[in-house]
mmJSON file of the N, C-alpha and C atoms, coordinates in Angstrom:
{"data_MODEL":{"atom_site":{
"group_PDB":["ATOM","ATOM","ATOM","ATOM","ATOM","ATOM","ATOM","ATOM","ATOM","ATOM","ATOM","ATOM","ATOM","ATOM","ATOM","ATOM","ATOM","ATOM","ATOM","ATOM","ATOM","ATOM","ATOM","ATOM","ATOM","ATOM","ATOM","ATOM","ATOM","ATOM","ATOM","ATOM","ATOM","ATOM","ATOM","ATOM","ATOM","ATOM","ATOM","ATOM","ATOM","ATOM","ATOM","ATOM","ATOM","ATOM","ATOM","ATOM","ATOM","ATOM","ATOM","ATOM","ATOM","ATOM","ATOM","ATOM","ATOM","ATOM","ATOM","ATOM","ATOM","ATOM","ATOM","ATOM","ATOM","ATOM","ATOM","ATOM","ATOM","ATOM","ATOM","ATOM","ATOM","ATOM","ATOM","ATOM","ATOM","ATOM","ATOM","ATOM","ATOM","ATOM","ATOM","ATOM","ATOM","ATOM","ATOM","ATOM","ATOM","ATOM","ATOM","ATOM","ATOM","ATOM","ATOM","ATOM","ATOM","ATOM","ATOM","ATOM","ATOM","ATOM","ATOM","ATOM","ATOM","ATOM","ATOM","ATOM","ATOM","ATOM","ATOM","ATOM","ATOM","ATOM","ATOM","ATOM","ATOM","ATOM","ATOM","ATOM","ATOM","ATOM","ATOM","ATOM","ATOM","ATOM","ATOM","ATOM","ATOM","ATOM","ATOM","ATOM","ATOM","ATOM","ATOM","ATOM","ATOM","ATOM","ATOM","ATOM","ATOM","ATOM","ATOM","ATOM","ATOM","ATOM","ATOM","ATOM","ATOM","ATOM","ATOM","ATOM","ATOM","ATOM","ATOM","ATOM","ATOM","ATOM","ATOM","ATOM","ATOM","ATOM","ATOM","ATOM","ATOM","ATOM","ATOM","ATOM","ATOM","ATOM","ATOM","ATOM","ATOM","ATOM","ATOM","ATOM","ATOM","ATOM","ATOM","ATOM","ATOM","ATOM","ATOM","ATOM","ATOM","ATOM","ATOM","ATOM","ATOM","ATOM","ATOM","ATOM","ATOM","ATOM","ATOM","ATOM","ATOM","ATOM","ATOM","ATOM","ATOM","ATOM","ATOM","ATOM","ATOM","ATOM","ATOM","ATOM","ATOM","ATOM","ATOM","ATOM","ATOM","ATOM","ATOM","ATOM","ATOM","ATOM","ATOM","ATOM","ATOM","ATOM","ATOM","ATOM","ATOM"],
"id":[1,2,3,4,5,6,7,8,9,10,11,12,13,14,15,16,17,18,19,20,21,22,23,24,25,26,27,28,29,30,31,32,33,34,35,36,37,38,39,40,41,42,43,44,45,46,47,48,49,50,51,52,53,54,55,56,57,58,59,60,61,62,63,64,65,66,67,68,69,70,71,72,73,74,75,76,77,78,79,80,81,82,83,84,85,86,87,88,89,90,91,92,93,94,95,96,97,98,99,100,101,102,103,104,105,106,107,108,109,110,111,112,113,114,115,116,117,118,119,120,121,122,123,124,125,126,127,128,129,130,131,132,133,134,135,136,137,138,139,140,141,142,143,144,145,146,147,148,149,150,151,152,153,154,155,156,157,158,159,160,161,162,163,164,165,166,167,168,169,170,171,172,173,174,175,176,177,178,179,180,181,182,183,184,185,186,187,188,189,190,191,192,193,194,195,196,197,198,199,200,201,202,203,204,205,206,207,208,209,210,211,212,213,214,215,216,217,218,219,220,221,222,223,224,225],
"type_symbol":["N","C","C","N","C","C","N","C","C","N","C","C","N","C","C","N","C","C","N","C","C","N","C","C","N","C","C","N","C","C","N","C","C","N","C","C","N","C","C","N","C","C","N","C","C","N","C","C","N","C","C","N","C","C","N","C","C","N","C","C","N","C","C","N","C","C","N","C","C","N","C","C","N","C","C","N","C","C","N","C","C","N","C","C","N","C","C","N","C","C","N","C","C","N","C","C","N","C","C","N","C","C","N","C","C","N","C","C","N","C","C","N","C","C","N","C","C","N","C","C","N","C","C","N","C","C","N","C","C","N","C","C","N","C","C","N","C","C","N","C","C","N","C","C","N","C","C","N","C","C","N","C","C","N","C","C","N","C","C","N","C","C","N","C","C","N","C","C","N","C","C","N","C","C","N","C","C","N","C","C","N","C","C","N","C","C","N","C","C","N","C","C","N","C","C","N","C","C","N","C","C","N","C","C","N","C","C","N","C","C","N","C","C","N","C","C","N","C","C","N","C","C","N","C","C"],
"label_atom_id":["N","CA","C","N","CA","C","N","CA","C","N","CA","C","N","CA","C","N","CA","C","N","CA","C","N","CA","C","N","CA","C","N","CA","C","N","CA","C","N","CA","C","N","CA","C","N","CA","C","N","CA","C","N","CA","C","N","CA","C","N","CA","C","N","CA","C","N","CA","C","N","CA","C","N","CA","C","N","CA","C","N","CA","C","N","CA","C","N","CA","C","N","CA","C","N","CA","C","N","CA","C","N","CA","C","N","CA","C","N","CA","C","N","CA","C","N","CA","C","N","CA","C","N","CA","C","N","CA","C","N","CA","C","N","CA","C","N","CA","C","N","CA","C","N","CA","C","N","CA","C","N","CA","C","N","CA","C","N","CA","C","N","CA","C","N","CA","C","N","CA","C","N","CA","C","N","CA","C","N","CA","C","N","CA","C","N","CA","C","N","CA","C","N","CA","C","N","CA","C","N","CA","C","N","CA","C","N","CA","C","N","CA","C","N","CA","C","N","CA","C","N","CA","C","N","CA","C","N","CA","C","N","CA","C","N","CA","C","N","CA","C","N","CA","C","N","CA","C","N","CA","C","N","CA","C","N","CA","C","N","CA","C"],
"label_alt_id":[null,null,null,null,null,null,null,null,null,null,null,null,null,null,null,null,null,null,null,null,null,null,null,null,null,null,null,null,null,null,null,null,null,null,null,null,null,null,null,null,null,null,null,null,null,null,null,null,null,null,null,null,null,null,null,null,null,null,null,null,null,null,null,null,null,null,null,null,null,null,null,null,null,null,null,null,null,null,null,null,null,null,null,null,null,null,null,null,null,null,null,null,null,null,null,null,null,null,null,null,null,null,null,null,null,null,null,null,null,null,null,null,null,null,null,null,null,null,null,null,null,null,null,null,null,null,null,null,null,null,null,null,null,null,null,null,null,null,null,null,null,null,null,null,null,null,null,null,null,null,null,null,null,null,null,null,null,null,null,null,null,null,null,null,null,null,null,null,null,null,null,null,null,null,null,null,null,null,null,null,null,null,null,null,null,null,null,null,null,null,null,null,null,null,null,null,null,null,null,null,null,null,null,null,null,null,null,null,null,null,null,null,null,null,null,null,null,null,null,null,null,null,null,null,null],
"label_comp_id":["UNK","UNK","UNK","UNK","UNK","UNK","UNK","UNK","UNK","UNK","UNK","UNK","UNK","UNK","UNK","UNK","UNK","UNK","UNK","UNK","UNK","UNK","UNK","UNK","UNK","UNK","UNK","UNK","UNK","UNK","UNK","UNK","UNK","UNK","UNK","UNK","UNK","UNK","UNK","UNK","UNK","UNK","UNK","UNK","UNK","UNK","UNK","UNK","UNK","UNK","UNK","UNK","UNK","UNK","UNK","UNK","UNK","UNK","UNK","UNK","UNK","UNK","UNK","UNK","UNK","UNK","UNK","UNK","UNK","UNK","UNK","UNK","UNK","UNK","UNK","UNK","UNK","UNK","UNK","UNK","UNK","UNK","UNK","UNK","UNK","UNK","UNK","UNK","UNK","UNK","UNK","UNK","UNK","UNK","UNK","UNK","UNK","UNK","UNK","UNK","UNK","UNK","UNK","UNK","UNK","UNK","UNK","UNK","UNK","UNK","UNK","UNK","UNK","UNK","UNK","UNK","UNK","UNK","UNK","UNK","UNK","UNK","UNK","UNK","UNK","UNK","UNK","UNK","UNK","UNK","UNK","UNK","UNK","UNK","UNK","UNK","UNK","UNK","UNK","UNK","UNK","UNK","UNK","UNK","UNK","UNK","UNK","UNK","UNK","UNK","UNK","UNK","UNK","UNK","UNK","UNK","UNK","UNK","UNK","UNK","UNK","UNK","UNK","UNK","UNK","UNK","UNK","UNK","UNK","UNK","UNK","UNK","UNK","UNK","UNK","UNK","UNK","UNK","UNK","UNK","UNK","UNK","UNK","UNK","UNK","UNK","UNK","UNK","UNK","UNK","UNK","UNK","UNK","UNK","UNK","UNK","UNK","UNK","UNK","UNK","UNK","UNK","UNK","UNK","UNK","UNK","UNK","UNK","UNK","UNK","UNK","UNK","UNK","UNK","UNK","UNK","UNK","UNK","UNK","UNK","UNK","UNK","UNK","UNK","UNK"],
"label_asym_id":["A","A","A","A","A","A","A","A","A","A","A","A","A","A","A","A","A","A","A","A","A","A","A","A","A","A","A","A","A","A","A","A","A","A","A","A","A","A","A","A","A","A","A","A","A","A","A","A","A","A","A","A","A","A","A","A","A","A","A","A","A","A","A","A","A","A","A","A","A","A","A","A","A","A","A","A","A","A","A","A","A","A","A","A","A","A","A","A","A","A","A","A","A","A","A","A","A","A","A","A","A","A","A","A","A","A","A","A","A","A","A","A","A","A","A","A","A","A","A","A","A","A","A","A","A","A","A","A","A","A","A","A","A","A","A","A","A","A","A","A","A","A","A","A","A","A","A","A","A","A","A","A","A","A","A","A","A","A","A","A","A","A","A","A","A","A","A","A","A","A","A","A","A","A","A","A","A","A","A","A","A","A","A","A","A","A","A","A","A","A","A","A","A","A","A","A","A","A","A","A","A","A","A","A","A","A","A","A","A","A","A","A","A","A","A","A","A","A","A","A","A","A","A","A","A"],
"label_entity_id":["1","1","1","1","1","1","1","1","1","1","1","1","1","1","1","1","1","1","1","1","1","1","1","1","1","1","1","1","1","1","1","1","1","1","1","1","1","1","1","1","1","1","1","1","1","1","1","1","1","1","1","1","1","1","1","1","1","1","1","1","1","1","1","1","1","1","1","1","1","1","1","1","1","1","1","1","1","1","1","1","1","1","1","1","1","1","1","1","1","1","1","1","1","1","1","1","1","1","1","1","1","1","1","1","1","1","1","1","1","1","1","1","1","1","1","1","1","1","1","1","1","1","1","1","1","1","1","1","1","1","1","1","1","1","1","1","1","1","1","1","1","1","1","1","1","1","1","1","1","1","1","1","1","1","1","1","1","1","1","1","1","1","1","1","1","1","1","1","1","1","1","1","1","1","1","1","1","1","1","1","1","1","1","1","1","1","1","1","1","1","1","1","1","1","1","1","1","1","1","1","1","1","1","1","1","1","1","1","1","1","1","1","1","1","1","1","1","1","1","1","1","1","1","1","1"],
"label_seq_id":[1,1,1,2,2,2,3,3,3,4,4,4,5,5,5,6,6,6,7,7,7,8,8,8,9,9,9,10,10,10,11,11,11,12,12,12,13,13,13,14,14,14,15,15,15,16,16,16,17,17,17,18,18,18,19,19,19,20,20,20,21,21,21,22,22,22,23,23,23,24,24,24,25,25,25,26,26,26,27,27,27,28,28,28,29,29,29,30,30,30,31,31,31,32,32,32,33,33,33,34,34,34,35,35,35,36,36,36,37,37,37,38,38,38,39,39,39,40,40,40,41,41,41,42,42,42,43,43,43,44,44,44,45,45,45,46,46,46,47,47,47,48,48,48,49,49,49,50,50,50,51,51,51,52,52,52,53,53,53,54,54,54,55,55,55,56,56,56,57,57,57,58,58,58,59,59,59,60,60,60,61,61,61,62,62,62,63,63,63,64,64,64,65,65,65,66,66,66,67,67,67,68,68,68,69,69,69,70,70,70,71,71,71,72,72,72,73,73,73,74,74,74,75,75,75],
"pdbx_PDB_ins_code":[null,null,null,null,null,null,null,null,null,null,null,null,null,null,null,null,null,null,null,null,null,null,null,null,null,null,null,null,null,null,null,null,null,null,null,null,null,null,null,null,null,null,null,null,null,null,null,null,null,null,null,null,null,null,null,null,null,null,null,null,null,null,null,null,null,null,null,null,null,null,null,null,null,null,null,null,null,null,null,null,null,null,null,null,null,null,null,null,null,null,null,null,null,null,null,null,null,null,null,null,null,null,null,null,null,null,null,null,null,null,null,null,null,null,null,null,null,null,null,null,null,null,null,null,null,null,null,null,null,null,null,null,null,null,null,null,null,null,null,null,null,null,null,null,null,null,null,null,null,null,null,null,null,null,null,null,null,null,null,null,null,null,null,null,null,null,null,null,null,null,null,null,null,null,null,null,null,null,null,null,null,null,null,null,null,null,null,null,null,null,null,null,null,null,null,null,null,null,null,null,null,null,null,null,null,null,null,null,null,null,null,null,null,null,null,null,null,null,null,null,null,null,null,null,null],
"Cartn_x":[-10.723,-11.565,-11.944,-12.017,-12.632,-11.625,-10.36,-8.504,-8.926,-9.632,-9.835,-10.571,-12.506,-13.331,-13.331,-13.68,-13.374,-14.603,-16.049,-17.678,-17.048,-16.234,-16.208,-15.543,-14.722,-14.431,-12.951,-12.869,-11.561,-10.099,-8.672,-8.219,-7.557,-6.983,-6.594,-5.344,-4.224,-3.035,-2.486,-3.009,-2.615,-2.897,-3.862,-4.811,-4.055,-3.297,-1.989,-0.625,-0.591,0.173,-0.47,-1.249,-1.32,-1.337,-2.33,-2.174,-0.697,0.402,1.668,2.627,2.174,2.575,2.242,0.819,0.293,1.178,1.223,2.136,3.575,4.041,5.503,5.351,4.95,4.394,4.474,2.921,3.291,4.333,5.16,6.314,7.18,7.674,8.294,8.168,6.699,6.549,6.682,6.559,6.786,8.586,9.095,10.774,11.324,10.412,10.877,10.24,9.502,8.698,9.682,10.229,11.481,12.736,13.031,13.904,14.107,12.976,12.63,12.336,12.37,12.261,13.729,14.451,15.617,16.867,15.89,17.053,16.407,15.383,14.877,15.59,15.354,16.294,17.542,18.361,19.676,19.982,18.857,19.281,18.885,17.536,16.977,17.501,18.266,18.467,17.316,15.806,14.957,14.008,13.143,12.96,11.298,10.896,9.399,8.777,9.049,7.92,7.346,6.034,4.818,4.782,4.532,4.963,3.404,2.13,0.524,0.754,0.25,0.376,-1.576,-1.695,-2.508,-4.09,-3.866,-5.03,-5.235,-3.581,-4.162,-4.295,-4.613,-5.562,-6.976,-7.064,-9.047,-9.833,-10.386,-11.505,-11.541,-11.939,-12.055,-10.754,-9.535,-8.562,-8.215,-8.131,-8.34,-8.849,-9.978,-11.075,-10.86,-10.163,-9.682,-8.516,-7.772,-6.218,-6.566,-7.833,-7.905,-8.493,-9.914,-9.817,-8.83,-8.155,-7.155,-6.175,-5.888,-4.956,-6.216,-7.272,-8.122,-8.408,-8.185,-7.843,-6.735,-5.782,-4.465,-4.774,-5.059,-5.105,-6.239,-6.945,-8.005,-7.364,-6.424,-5.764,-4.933],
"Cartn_y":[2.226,1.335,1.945,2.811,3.763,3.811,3.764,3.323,1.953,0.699,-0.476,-0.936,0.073,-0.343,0.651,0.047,0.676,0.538,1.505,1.298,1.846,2.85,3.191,1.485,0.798,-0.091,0.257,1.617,1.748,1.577,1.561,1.253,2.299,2.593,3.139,2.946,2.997,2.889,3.661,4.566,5.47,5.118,4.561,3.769,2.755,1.91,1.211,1.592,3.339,3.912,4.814,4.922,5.712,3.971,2.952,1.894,1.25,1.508,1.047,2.278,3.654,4.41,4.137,3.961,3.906,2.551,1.2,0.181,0.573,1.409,1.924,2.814,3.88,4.781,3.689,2.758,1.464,1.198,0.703,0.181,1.12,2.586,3.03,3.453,3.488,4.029,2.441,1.106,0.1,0.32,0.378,0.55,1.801,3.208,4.068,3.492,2.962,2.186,1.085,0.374,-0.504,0.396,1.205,1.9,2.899,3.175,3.741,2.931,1.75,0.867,0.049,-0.261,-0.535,0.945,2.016,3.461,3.444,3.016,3.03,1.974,0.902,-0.297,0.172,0.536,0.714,2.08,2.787,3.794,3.454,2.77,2.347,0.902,0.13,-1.374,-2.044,-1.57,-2.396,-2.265,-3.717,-3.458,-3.188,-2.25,-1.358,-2.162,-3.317,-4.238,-5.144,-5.408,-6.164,-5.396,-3.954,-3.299,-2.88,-3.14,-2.482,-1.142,-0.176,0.863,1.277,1.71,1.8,2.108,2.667,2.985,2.268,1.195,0.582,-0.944,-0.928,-1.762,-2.335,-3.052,-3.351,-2.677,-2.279,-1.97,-3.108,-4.199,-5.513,-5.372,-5.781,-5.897,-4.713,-3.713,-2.453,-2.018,-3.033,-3.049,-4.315,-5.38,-6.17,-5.508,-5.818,-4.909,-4.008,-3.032,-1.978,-2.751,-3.523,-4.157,-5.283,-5.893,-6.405,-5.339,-4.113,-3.226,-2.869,-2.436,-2.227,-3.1,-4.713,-5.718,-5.692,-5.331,-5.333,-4.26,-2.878,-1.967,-2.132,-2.837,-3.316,-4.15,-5.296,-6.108,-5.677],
"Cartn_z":[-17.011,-17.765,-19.121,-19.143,-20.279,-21.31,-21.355,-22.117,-22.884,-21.698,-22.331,-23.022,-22.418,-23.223,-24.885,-25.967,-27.223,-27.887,-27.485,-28.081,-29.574,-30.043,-31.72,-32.154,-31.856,-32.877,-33.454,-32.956,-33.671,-33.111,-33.53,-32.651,-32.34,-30.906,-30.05,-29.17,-29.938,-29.872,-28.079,-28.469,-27.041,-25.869,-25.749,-24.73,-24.212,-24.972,-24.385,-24.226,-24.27,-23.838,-22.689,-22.361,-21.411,-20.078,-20.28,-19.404,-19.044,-19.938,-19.808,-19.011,-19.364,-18.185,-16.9,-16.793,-15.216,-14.154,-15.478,-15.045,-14.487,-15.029,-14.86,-13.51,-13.648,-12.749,-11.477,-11.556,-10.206,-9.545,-10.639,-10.308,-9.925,-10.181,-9.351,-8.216,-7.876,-6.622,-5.821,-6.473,-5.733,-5.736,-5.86,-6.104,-4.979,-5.101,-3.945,-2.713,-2.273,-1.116,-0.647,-1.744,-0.904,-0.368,-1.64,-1.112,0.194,0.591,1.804,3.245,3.305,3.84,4.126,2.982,3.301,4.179,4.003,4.459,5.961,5.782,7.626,8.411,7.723,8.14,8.432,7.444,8.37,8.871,8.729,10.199,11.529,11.652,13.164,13.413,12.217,13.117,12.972,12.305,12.489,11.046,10.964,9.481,10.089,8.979,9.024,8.028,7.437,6.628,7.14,7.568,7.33,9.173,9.4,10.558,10.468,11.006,10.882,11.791,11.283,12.216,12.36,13.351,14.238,13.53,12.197,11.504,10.285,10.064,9.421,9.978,11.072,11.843,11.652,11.38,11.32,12.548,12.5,14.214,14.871,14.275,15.498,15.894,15.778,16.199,17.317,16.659,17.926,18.781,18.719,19.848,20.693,20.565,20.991,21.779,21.414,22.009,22.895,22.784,23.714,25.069,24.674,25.79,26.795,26.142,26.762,27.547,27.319,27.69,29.296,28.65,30.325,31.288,30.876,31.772,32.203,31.981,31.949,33.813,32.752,34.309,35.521,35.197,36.237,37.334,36.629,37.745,38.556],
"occupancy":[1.0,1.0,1.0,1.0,1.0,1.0,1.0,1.0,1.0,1.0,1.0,1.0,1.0,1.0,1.0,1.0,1.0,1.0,1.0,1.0,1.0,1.0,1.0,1.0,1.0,1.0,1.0,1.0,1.0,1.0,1.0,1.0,1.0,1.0,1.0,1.0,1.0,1.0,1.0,1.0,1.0,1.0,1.0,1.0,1.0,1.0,1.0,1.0,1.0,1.0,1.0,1.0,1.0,1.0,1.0,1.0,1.0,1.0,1.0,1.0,1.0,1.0,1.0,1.0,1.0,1.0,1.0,1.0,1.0,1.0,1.0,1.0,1.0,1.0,1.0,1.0,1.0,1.0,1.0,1.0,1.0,1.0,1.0,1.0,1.0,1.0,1.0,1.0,1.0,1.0,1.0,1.0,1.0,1.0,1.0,1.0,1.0,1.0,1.0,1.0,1.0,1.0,1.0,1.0,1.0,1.0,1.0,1.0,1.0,1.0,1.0,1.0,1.0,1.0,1.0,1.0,1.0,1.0,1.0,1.0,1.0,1.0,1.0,1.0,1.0,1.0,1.0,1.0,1.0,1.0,1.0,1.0,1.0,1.0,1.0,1.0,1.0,1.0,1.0,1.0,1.0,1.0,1.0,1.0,1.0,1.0,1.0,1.0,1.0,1.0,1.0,1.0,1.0,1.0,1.0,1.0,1.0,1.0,1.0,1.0,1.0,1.0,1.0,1.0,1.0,1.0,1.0,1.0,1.0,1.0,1.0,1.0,1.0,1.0,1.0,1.0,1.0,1.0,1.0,1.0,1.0,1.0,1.0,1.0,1.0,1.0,1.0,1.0,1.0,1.0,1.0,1.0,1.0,1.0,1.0,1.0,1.0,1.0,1.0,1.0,1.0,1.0,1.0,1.0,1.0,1.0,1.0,1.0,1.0,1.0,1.0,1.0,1.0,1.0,1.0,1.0,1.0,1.0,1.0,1.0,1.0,1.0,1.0,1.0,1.0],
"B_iso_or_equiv":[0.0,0.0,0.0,0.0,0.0,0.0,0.0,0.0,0.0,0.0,0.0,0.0,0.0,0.0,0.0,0.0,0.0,0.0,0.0,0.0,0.0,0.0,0.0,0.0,0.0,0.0,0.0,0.0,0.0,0.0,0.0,0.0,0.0,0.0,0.0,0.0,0.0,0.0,0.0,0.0,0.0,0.0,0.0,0.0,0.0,0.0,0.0,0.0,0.0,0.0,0.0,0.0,0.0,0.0,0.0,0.0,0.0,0.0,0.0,0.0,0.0,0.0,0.0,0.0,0.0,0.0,0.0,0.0,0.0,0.0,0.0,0.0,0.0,0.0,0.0,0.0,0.0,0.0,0.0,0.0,0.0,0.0,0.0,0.0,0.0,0.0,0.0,0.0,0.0,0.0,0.0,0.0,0.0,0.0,0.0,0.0,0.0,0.0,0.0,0.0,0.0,0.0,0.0,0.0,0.0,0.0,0.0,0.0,0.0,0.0,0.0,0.0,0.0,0.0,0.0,0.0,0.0,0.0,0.0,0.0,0.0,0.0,0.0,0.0,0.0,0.0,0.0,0.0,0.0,0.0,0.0,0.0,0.0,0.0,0.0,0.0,0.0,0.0,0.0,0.0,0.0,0.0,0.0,0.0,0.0,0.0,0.0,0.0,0.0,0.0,0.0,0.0,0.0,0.0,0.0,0.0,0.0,0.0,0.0,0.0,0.0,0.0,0.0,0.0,0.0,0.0,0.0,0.0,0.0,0.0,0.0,0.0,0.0,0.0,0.0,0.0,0.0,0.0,0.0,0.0,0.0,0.0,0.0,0.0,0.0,0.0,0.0,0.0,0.0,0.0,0.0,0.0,0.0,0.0,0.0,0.0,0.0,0.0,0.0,0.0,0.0,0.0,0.0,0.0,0.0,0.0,0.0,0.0,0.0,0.0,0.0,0.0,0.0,0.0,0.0,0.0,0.0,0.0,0.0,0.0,0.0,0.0,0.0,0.0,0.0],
"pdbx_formal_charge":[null,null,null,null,null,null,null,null,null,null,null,null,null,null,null,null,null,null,null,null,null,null,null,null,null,null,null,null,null,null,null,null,null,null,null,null,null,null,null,null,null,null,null,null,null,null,null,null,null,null,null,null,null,null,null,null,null,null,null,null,null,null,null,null,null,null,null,null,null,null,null,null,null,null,null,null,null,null,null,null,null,null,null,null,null,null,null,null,null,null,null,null,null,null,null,null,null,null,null,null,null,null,null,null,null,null,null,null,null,null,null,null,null,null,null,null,null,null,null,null,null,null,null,null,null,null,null,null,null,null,null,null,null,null,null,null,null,null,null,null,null,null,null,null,null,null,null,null,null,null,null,null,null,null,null,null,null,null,null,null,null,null,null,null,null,null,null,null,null,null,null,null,null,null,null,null,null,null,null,null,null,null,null,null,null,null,null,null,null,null,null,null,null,null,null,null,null,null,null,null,null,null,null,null,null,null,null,null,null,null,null,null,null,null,null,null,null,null,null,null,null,null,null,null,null],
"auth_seq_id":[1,1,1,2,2,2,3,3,3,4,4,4,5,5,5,6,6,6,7,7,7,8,8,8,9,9,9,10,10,10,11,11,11,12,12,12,13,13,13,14,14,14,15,15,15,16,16,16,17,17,17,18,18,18,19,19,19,20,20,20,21,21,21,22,22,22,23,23,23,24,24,24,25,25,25,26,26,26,27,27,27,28,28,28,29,29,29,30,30,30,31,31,31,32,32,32,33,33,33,34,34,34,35,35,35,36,36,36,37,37,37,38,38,38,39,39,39,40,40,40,41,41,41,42,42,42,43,43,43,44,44,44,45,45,45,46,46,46,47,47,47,48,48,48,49,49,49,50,50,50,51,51,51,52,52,52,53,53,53,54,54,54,55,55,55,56,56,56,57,57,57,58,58,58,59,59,59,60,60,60,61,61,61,62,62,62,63,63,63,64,64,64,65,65,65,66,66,66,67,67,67,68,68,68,69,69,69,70,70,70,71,71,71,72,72,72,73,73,73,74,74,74,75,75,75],
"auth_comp_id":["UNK","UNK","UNK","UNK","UNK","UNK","UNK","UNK","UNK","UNK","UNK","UNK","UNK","UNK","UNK","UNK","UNK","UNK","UNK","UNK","UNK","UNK","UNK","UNK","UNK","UNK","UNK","UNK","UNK","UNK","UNK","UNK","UNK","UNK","UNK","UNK","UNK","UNK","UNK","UNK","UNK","UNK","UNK","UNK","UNK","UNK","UNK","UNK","UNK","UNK","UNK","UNK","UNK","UNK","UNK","UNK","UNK","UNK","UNK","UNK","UNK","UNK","UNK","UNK","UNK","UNK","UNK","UNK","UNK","UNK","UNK","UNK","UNK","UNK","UNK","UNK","UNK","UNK","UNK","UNK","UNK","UNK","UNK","UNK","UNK","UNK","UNK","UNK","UNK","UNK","UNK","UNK","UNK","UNK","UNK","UNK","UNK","UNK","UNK","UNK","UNK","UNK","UNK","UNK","UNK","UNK","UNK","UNK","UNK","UNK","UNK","UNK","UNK","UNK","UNK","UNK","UNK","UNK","UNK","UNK","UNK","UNK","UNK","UNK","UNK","UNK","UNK","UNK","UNK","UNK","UNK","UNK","UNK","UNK","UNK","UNK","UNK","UNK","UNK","UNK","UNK","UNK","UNK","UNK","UNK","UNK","UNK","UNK","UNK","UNK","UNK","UNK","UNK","UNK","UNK","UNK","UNK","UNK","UNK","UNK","UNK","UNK","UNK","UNK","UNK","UNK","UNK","UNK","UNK","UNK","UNK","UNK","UNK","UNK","UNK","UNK","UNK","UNK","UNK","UNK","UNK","UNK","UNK","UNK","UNK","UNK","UNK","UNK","UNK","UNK","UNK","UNK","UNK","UNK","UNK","UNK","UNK","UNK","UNK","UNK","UNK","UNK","UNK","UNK","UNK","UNK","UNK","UNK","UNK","UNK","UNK","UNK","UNK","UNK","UNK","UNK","UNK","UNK","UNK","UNK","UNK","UNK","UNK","UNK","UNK"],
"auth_asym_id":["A","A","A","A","A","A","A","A","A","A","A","A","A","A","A","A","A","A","A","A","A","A","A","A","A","A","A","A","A","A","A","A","A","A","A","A","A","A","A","A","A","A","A","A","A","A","A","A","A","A","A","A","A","A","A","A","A","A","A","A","A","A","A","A","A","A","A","A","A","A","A","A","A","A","A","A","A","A","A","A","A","A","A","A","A","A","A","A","A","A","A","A","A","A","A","A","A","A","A","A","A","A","A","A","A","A","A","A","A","A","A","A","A","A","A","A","A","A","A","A","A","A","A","A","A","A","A","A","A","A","A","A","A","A","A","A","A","A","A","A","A","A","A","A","A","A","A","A","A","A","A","A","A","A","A","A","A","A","A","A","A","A","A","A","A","A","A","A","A","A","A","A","A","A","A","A","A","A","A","A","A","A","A","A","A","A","A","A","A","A","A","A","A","A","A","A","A","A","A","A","A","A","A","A","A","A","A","A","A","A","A","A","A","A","A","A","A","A","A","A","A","A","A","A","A"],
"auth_atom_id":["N","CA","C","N","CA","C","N","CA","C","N","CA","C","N","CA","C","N","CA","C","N","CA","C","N","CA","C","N","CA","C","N","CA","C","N","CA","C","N","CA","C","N","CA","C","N","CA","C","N","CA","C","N","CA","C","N","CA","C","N","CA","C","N","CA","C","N","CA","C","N","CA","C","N","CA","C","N","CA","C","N","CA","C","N","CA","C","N","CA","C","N","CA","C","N","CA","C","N","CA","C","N","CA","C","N","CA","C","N","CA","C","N","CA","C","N","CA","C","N","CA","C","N","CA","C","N","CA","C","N","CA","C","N","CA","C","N","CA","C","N","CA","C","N","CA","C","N","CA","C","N","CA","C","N","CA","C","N","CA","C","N","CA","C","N","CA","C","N","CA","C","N","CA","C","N","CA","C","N","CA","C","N","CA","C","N","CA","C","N","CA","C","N","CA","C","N","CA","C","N","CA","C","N","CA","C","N","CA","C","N","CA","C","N","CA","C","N","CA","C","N","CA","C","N","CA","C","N","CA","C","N","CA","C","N","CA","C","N","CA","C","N","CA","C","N","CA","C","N","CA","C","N","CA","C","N","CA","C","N","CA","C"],
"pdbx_PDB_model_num":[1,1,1,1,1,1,1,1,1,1,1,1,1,1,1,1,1,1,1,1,1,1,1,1,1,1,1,1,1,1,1,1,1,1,1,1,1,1,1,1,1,1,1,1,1,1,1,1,1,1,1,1,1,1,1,1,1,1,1,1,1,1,1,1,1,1,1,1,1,1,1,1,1,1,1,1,1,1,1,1,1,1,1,1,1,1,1,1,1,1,1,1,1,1,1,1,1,1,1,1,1,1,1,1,1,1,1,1,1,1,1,1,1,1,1,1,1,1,1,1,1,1,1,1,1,1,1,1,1,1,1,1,1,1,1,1,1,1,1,1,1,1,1,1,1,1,1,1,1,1,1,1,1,1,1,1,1,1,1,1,1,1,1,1,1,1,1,1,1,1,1,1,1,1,1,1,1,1,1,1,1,1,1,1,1,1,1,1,1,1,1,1,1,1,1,1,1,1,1,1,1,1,1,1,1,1,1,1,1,1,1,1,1,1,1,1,1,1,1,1,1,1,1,1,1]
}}}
């Protein structure tokens, strides 16, 4: 925020170079994230996208699931 806000008035050329790195920067790590995803894919046969793993779970949901699993062994 501090790149965008400008209290001198003056202008600040760099400031939209350092925000157009960080954009880029984004984007490649969005680009190695597919690419790592498509190399899992065809080594396991199975695709690891929209895959929640366990912590990134909500708590309600995990607290749900757990109790259903202790009904499960009760019966």
């Amino acid at each position: 925020m501090r790149h965008l806000e400008n209290h001198e008035g003056e202008p600040r050329q760099e400031s939209f170079h350092v925000l157009f790195m960080t954009q880029s920067l984004e984007r490649a790590g969005d680009h190695a994230k597919n690419l790592v995803e498509e190399v899992c894919h065809f080594v396991t046969g199975r695709s690891v996208r929209h895959v929640l793993r366990a912590f990134d779970k909500p708590v309600e949901q995990m607290f749900i699931e757990d109790l259903k699993r202790r009904q499960k062994n009760v019966k």
